[in-house]
C-alpha positions in Angstrom: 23.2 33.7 3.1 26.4 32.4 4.5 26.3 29.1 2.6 25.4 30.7 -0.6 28.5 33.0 -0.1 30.5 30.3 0.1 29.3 28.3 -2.4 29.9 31.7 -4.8 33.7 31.5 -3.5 34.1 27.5 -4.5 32.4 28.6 -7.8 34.7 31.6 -8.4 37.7 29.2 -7.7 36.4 26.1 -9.9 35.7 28.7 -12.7 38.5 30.7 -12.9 41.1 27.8 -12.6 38.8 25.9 -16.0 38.8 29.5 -17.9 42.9 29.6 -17.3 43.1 26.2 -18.2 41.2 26.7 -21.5 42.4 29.8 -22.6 45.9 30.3 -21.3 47.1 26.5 -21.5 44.9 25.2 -24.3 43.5 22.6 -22.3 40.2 21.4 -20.9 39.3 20.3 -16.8 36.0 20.1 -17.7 33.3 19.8 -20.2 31.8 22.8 -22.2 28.4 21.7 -20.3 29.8 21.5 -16.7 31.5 24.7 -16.9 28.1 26.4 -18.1 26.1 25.0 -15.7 28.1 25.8 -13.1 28.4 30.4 -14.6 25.1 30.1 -14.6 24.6 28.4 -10.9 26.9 31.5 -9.8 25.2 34.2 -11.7 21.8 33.0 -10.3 23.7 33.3 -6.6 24.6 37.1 -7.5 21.6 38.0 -8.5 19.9 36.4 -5.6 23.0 38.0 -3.3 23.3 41.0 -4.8 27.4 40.6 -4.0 29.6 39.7 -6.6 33.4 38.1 -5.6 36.6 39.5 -6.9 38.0 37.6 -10.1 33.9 36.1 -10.9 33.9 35.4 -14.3 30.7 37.1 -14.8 32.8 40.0 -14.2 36.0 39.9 -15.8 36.3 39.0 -19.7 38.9 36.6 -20.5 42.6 36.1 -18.6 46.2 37.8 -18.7 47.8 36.7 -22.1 51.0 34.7 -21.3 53.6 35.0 -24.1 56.7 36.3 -25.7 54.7 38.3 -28.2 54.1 41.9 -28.0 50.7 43.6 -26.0 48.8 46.1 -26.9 46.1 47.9 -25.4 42.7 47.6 -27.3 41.0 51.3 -28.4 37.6 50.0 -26.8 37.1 46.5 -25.3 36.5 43.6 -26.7 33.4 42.3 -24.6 32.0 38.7 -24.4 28.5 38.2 -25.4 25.4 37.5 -22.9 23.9 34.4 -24.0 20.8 32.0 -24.3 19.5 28.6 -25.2 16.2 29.6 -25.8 14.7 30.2 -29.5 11.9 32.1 -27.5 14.2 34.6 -25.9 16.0 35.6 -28.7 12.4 36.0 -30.3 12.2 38.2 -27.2 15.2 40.1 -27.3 14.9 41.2 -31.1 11.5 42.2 -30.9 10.0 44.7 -33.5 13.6 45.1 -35.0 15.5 43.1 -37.7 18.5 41.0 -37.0 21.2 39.1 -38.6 22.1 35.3 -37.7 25.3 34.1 -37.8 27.3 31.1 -36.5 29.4 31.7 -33.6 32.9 30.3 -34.7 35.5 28.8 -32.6 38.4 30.0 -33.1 40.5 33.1 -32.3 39.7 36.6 -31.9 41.5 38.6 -34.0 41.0 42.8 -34.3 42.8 43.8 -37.7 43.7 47.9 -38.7 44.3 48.7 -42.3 45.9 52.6 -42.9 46.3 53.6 -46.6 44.6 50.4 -48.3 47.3 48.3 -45.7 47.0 46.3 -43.4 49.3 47.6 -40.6 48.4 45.7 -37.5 46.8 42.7 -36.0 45.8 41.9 -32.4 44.8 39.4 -30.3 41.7 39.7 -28.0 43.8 38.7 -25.2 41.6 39.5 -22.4 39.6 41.8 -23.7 41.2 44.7 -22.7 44.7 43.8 -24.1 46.3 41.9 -27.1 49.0 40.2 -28.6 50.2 41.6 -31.4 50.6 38.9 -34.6 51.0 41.1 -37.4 53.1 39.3 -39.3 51.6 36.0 -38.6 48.1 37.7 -39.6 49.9 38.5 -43.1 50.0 34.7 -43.9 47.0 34.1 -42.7 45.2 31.8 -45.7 42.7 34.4 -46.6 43.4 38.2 -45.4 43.8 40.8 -48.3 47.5 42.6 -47.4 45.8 45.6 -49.3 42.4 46.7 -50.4 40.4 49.7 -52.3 39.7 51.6 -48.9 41.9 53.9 -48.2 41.2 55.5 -44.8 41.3 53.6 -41.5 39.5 50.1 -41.1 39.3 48.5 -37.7 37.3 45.1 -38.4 37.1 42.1 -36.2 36.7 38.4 -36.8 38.0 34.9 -35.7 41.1 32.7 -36.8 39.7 29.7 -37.4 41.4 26.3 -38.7 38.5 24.6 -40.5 37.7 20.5 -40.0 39.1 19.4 -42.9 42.9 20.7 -42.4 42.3 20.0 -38.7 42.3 16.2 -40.2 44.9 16.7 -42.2 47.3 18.2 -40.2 46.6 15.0 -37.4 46.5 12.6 -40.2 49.9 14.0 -40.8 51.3 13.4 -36.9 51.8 9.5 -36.6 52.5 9.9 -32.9 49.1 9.7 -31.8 50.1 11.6 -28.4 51.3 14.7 -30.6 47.8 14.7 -32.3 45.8 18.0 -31.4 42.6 17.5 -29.1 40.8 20.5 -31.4 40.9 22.9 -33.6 40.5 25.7 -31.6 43.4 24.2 -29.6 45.5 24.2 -33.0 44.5 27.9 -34.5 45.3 29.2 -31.1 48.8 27.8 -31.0 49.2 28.5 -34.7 48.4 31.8 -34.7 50.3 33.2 -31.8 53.5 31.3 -32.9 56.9 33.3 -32.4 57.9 31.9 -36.3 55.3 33.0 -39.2 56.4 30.2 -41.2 54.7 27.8 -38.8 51.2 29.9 -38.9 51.5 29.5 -42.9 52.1 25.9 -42.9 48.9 25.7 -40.7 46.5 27.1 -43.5 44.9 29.2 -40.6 41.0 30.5 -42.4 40.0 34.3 -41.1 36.2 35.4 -41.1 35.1 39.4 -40.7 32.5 39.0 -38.1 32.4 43.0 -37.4 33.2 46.5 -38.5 34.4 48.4 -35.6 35.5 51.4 -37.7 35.4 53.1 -41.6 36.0 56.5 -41.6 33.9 58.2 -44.2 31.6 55.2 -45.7 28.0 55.6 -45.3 26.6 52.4 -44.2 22.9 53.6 -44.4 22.9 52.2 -40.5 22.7 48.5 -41.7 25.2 46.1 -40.0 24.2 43.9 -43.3 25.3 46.8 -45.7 28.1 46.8 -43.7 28.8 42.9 -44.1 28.7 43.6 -48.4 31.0 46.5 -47.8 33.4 43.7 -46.2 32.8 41.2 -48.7 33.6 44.2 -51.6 36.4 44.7 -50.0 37.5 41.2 -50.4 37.2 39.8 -46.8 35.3 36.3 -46.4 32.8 36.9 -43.8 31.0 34.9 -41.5 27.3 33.0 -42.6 24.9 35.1 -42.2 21.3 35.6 -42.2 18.5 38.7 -42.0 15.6 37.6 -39.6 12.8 38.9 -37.6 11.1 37.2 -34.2 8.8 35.2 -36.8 11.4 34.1 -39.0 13.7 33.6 -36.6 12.7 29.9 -35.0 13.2 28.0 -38.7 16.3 30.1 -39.6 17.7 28.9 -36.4 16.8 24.8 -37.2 18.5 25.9 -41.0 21.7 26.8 -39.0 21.5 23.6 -36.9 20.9 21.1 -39.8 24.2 22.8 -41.3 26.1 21.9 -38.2 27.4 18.8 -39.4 28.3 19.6 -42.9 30.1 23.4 -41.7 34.1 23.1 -42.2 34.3 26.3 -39.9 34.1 25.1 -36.2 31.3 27.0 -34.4 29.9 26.7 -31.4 26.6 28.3 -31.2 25.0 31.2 -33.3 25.3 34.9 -32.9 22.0 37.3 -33.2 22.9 41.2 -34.2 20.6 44.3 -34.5 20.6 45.2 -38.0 20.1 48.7 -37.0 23.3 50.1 -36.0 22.3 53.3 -34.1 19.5 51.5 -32.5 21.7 48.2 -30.9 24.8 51.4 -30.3 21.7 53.3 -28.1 21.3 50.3 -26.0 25.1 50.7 -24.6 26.5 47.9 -22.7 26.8 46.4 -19.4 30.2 45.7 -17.1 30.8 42.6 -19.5 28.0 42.7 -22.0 27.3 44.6 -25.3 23.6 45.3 -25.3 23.6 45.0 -29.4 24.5 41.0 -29.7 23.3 38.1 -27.9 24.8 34.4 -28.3 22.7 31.8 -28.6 23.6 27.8 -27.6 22.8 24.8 -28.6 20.1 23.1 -26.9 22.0 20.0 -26.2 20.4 16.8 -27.5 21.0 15.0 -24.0 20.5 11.2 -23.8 20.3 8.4 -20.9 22.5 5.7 -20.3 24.6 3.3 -18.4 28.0 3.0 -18.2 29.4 -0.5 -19.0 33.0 0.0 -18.1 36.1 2.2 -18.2 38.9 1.6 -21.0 42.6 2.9 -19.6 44.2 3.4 -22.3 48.1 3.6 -21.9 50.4 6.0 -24.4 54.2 6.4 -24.6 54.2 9.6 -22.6 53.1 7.0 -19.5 49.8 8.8 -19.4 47.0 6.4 -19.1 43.6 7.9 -20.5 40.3 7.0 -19.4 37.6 6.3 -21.8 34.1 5.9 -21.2 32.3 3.3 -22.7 28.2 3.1 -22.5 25.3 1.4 -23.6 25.1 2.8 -27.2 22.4 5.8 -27.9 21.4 8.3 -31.0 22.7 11.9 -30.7 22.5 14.2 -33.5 22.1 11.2 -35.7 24.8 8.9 -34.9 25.0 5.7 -32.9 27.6 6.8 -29.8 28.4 4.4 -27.0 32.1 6.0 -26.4 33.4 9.4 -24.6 36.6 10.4 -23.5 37.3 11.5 -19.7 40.4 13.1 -20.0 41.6 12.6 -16.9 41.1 11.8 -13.1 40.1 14.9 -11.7 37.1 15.1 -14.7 36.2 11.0 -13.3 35.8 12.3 -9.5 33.9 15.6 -10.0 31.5 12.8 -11.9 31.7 10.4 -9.2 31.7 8.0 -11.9 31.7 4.4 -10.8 30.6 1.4 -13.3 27.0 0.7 -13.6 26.2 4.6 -13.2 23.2 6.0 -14.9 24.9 9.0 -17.1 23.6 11.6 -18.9 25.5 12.2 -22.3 25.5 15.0 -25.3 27.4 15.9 -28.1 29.7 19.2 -27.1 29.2 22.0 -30.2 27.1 18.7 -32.0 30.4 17.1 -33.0 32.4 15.3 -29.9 30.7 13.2 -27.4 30.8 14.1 -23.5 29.3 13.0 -20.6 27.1 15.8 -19.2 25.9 14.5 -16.0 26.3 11.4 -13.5 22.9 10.8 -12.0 23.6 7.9 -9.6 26.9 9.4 -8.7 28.3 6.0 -7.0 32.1 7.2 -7.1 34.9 6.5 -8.3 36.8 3.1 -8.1 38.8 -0.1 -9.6 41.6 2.7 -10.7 44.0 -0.1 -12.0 47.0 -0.3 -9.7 48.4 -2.3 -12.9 49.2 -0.9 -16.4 46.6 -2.3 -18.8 49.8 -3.1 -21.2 53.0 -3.9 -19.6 51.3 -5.1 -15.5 54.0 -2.4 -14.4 53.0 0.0 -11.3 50.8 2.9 -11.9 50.7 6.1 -9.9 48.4 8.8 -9.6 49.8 12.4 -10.2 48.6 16.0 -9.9 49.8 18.5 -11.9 48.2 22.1 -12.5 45.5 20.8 -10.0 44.6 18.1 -12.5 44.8 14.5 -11.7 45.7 11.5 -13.6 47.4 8.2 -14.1 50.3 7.1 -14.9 52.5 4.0 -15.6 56.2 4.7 -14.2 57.4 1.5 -16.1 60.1 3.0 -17.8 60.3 -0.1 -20.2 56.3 -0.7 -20.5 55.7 -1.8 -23.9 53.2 1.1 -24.8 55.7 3.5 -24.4 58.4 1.7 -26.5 55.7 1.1 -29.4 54.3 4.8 -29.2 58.1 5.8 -29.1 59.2 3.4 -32.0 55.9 4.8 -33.9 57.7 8.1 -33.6 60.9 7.0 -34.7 60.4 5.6 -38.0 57.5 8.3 -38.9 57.7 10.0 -41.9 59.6 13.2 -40.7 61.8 11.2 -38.5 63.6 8.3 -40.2 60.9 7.6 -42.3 60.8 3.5 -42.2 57.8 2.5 -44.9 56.7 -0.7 -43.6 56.8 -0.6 -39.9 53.7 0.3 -38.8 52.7 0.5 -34.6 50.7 -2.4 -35.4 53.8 -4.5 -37.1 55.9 -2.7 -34.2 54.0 -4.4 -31.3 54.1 -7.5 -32.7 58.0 -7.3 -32.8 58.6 -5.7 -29.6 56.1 -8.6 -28.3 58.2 -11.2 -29.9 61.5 -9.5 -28.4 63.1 -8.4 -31.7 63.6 -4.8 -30.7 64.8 -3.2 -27.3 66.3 0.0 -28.5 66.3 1.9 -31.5 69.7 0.1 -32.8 67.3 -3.1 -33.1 65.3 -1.5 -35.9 68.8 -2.2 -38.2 69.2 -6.2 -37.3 64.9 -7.3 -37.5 67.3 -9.5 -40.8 68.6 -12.1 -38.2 64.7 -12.9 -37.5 64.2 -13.4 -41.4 62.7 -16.5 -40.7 60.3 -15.8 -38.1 59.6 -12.7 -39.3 58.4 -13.7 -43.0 56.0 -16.4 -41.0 54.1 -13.6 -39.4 50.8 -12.6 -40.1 50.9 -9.9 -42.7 54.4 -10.9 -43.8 55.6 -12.7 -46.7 59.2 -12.7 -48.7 58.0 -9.5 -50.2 56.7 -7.6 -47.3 60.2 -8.5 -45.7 62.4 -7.7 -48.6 60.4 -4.4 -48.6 60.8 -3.5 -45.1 64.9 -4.3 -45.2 65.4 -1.9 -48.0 63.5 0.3 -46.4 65.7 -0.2 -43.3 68.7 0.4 -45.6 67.3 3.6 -47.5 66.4 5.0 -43.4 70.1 4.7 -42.3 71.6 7.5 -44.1 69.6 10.4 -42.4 70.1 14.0 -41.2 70.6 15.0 -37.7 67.3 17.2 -37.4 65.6 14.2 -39.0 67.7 12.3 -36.3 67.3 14.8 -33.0 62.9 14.5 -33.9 62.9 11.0 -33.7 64.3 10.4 -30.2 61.1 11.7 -28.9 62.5 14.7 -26.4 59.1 15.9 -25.0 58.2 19.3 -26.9 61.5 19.1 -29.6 59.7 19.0 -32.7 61.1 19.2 -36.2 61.5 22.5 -36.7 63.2 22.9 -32.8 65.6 20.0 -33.7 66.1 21.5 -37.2 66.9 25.7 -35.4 69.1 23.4 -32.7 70.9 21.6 -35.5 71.9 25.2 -37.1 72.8 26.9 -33.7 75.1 24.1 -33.1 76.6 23.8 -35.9 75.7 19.7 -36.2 77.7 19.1 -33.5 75.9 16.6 -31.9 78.1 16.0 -29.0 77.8 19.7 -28.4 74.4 19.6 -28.5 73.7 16.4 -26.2 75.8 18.0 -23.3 74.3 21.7 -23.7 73.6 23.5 -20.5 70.2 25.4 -20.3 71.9 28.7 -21.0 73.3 27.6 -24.3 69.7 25.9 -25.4 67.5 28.6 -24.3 69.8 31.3 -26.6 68.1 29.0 -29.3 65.1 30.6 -31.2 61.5 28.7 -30.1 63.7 26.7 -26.9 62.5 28.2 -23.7 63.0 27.1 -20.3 60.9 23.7 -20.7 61.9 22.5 -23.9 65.9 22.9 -22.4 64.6 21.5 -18.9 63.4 18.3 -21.2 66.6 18.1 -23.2 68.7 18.0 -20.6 66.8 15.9 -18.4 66.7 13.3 -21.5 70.6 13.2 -22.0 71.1 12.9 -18.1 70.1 9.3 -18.3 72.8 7.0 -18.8 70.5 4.6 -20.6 69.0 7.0 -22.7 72.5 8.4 -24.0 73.4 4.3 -24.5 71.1 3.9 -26.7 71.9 7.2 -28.5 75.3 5.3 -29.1 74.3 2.4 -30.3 72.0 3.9 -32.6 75.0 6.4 -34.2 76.9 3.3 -35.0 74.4 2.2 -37.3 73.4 5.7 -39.0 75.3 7.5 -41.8 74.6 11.7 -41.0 74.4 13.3 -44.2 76.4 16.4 -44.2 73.8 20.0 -44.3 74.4 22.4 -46.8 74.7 24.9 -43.5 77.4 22.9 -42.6 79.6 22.2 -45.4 79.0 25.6 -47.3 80.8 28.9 -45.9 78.6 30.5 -43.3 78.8 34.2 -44.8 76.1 35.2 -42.5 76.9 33.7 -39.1 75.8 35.4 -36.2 73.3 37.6 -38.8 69.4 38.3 -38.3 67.6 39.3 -41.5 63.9 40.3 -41.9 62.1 39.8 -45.0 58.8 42.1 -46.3 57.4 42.7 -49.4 57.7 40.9 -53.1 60.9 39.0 -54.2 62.2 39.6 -57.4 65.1 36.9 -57.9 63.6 33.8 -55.6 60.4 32.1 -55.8 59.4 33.1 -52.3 60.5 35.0 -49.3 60.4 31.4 -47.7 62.9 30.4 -50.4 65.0 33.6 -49.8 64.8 32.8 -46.1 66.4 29.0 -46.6 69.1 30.7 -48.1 70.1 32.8 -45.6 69.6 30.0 -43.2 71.8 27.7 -45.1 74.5 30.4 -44.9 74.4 30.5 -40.9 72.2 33.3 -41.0 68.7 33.9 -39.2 65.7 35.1 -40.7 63.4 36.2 -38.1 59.5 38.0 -39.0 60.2 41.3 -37.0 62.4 44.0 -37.3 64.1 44.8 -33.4 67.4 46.0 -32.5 68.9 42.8 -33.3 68.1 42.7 -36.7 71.1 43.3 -38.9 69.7 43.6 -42.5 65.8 44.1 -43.6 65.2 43.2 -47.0 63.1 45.1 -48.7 62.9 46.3 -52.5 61.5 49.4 -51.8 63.7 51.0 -49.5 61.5 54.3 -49.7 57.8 52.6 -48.8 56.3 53.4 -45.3 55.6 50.3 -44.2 55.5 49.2 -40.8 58.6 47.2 -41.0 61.0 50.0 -42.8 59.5 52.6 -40.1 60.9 50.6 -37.5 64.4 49.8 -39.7 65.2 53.3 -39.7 63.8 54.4 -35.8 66.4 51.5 -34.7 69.2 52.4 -37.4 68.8 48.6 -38.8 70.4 48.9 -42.4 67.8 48.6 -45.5 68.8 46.2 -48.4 67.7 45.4 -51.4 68.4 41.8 -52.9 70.4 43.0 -55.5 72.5 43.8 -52.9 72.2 41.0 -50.9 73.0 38.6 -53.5 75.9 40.7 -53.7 76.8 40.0 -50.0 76.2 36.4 -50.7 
C-alpha cells in the first residue's frame, strides 16, 4: 500500500506540473499519450486505494487562469468529460438510447450569454469554475452573430477554434521560424484571451455551438438534435454532428476517422451525447464528470521502430532542439521516419539512447510522437559542441524543463535566424535575402552586424559568382537594399529581434515615446511597463538588450545607414494626447471602427476595447442604447460621444 501511495504522490506531481504547463503556459513537457497513460495509471491506483491526493487531476477540472483579463464566476461548472478508447464501450454506455456524435475540437472553451437578441457576454472556461471574460474579443470573433431572432436569455457553449488552413497561413506569414506557433490550439488560446481585440480579429479565430446550456421559453421537444437546428436557425455554426444508436455507432465512428485528415477544425477525439435531454439530465454528474457525455479517443495507430540518430538542431534564440529521426514506417497513411522531442527533460523520461526500439503514433492523427521507448538504454552523446558554430553548449532548466543551449553569443545560427528576422517582410523588408542566401554570406564573412546588410556592393564580384546569383539577382538585391533604408522606427524596433517585442509592441512603444528612440533605448522598467501589452518580461528583455554595449554598437552603426521616415503621430498635432477612447457600435463617417481607431491613434490618442475609469470618451452613435459598454460609461461618469462630435474635437 505504501508504494502505491507513493507512486499516486509522484503521479499527482508529474500531472499537475504537465496540465499547468499546457494550459496556463501554452506549452507541452510531454506527449498527449504519456500524459494519458500516466491519469489513467493514477486513477486505476484510486480506485484500487480507495484514497485520492489533494490537487489529483481526476479531481480538480482545469487550473487557476493567469491574466490581466477580468474573472467571472460560472452559473454551473463547466465539467471535463469521462472518456474511452473503446468503440465497444460507448456501444455500452448509450445502450437502448439514441445519441449524437460529434468531433471533439481543440480549441477554446468559450460560454456566450445573449440578453434582448445581444450578445452581452463571453467567458472563458478557465478552470471550470471561473472565467475570463473576452467579450469584446468574442465580438470579432470570425463567425458569432452580435444579434439574433431570440429574444430572451441564451447561455450556449462551444470552442474557439483556429482551423488548419489559417494556422498555415498565419506561420507562413512569420519568417522567423522560432516565432512560428507549435499549434493551433496554442495560437486560438493566445488569440482569444489577448488584452487588444484588434489582434483576435486579425487571427480569423472560427467559433462552433457545441451546447445549449439555457433558452428560456423554447420547447425543444427534449431533443439535444432539435436543439442543435434551433442553434443553426439562429445563425450559429455548430459542431459536426451525427444521430446514432449502439448498432450504428461502430461505422459512424470509422466515417468520423476517415474525415480526420481532410477536417480544417482541429479535433482531438469525438464526443457521444444522449439525445434525450431529460433522460442524460436524470443521470446527474459525478465530482468531475457529467453523466450525459462521454469522450471518446483515438485508438492510436502505434508502430515499431528504431531509432537511427538524433538531429540537434540549433536556432537564433540559442535553443538547440532535438529531433528524432527513425527507420521510416506507415501511420495513418503516410511514410514518417521524423518526430520532434522538444526538449531534454521529454529525451530522459524516454531514456532515449540511439539504437532504441521506439514505439511511435500520430498525436490527434496529424503530428508524429514517440509514444513509448521499449529498450530504454538512456540518454547520451548530448553534444558538448554546437552542431553550427563548435561553440560550447550548456544544459539549462527552466520551469522544471530541461534543454540545450549554445551560449556562443556570435554562433552563426543565431546571426542567420536573427538576420532572417531583420530583413522579413514586416521588418525591413529586404526581397532577395533569403536565410538560405544569408548563410552563405555570413559564411563567406560579408556580414557581422546589421550595418553589413548596406555594403554586400563591395563583394559585387564575388557575390554575382555565387550559386543562385547572377548580374540580375545582384542588381535586384541592391535596389532592394536601397528601397529597405528609408524605414520607420516600429518597422525598425521589430527587426532587432528583442525577445517578445513584436510589431504591434514596437509600434504602441513607438507612440508612447513619441519616436524618440534614444528615449526609448534607455527607458527604465517603470516607463515601459506604463506601455499598453509591455509587462514585466517584455521590459525585463528590453532593458537587458540595450544593457549590452555591443548590442547598442551595432544599433549605431546601423542608424547611420537608415533614413526614419517621419509618423503621421509625430509630425501632426497630438489633439488627443494622454486620451483613451472606446469604440462600439456602427460608424457612420469611417470605413471601420479599426479605421476610426488609427485616427485617434495618429492624433496621440488611445483606443482601448473596454470602457473603465480611464476611459475619457466612448464613441457611440446611439448615446441612448443599453448596451453593455454605455451602462458602464454612465455608472463611471465616462462622457458619451457621438462622431459628429468627435470629428468636431478633431
Amino acid at each position: 500500500m505504501e508504494d502505491r501511495i507513493q507512486r499516486m504522490k509522484e503521479l499527482v506531481s508529474i500531472l499537475r506540473q504537465a496540465g499547468k504547463a499546457y494550459y496556463q503556459e501554452s506549452r507541452e513537457i510531454m506527449s498527449n499519450f504519456e500524459y494519458d497513460k500516466l491519469y489513467d495509471e493514477l486513477s486505476s491506483l484510486e480506485q484500487e486505494t480507495g484514497i485520492i491526493m489533494s490537487g489529483s487531476p481526476t479531481q480538480k477540472v482545469g487550473y487557476e487562469v493567469l491574466s490581466e483579463l477580468p474573472k467571472e464566476t460560472h452559473d454551473s461548472p463547466m465539467l471535463s468529460l469521462d472518456k474511452t478508447k473503446s468503440v465497444e464501450d460507448l456501444q455500452a454506455w448509450l445502450g437502448t438510447q439514441k445519441g449524437l456524435l460529434s468531433w471533439k475540437m481543440d480549441g477554446l472553451t468559450i460560454v456566450l450569454t445573449y440578453e434582448g437578441g445581444s450578445l452581452q457576454k463571453a467567458v472563458t472556461r478557465g478552470n471550470g469554475e471561473i472565467g475570463e471574460v473576452i467579450t469584446a474579443n468574442a465580438k470579432v470573433f470570425s463567425n458569432i452573430p452580435l444579434s439574433i431572432s431570440y429574444e430572451g436569455q441564451l447561455v450556449l457553449r462551444g470552442e474557439a477554434v483556429i482551423t488548419y488552413s489559417d494556422f498555415r497561413r498565419i506561420n507562413e506569414e512569420i519568417e522567423d521560424v522560432d516565432a512560428k506557433y507549435k499549434n493551433p490550439r496554442n495560437l486560438c488560446s493566445g488569440s482569444v484571451r489577448q488584452l487588444n481585440s484588434q489582434i483576435t480579429a486579425e487571427r480569423n479565430v472560427h467559433f462552433e455551438a457545441f451546447a445549449l446550456v439555457r433558452a428560456e421559453g423554447v420547447d425543444f421537444d427534449n431533443s439535444r438534435r432539435r436543439q442543435f437546428e434551433w442553434l443553426r436557425e439562429q445563425g450559429f455554426e455548430v459542431v459536426a454532428f451525427t444521430e446514432v444508436t449502439a448498432e450504428s455507432l461502430p461505422e459512424a465512428v470509422k466515417e468520423f476517422a476517415d474525415a480526420v485528415e481532410g477536417n480544417d477544425i482541429p479535433s482531438d477525439g469525438l464526443v457521444l451525447t444522449y439525445d434525450d435531454i431529460a433522460y442524460g439530465e436524470s443521470l446527474g454528474r459525478t465530482a468531475k464528470f457529467p453523466r450525459n457525455s462521454i469522450a471518446f479517443k483515438w485508438q492510436d495507430e502505434i508502430r515499431e521502430t528504431r531509432l537511427d540518430y538524433i538531429e540537434w538542431s540549433a536556432s537564433r534564440t540559442g535553443l538547440i532542439n532535438p529531433v528524432a529521426v527513425f527507420d521510416p514506417v506507415e501511420l495513418e497513411g503516410t511514410t514518417v521516419s521524423r518526430a520532434s522531442v522538444h526538449n531534454l527533460s521529454i529525451m530522459e523520461g524516454l531514456e532515449l539512447g540511439v539504437g532504441d526500439t521506439i514505439t511511435v503514433y500520430k498525436a490527434n492523427m496529424i503530428i508524429p510522437q514517440i509514444a513509448d521507448n521499449l529498450t530504454r538504454s538512456g540518454v547520451k552523446d548530448i553534444p558538448g559542441e554546437c552542431p553550427v558554430c563548435g561553440g560550447e553548449t550548456q544544459i539549462k532548466q527552466i520551469n522544471d524543463v530541461k534543454s540545450l543551449y549554445c551560449i556562443n553569443p556570435d554562433c552563426q545560427a543565431k546571426k542567420i535566424k536573427s538576420f532572417t528576422l531583420f530583413v522579413s517582410r514586416d521588418a525591413l523588408n529586404i526581397d532577395g535575402l533569403s536565410e538560405a542566401t544569408l548563410e552563405k554570406f555570413i559564411g563567406a564573412g560579408f556580414i557581422h552586424e546589421y550595418a553589413d546588410i548596406f555594403h554586400l556592393d563591395q563583394y559585387r564580384d564575388t557575390i554575382v559568382e555565387m550559386d543562385g546569383f547572377g548580374q540580375k539577382s545582384y542588381d535586384n538585391l541592391m535596389a532592394s537594399i536601397q528601397t529597405a533604408s528609408n524605414t520607420t522606427l516600429p518597422r525598425l524596433v521589430y527587426g532587432l529581434g528583442i525577445a517578445g517585442i513584436g510589431l504591434a509592441n514596437a509600434k504602441m512603444l513607438c507612440r508612447e515615446f513619441k519616436f524618440d528612440f534614444e528615449k526609448m533605448r534607455h527607458a527604465q522598467a517603470e516607463e515601459l511597463v506604463a506601455v499598453d501589452g509591455i509587462g514585466g518580461v517584455l521590459a525585463q528583455a528590453w532593458m537587458d538588450y540595450f544593457s549590452s554595449e555591443k548590442n547598442n554598437q551595432s544599433v549605431d552603426h546601423l542608424l547611420k545607414e537608415l533614413t526614419i521616415e517621419l509618423e503621421q503621430a509625430e509630425t501632426g498635432e497630438a489633439v488627443f494626447e494622454g486620451m483613451t477612447f472606446v469604440i462600439t457600435g456602427s460608424v457612420e463617417h469611417f470605413a471601420n471602427r479599426k479605421e476610426l481607431q488609427e485616427v485617434i491613434e495618429s492624433k496621440g490618442g488611445k483606443a482601448t476595447g473596454s470602457v473603465t475609469a480611464k476611459t475619457t470618451y466612448l464613441i457611440n452613435n446611439d448615446a441612448a442604447s443599453n448596451s453593455s459598454k454605455n451602462k458602464k460609461a454612465k455608472e463611471l461618469g465616462v462622457p458619451i460621444i457621438s462622431e459628429e462630435e468627435f470629428l468636431r474635437m478633431l
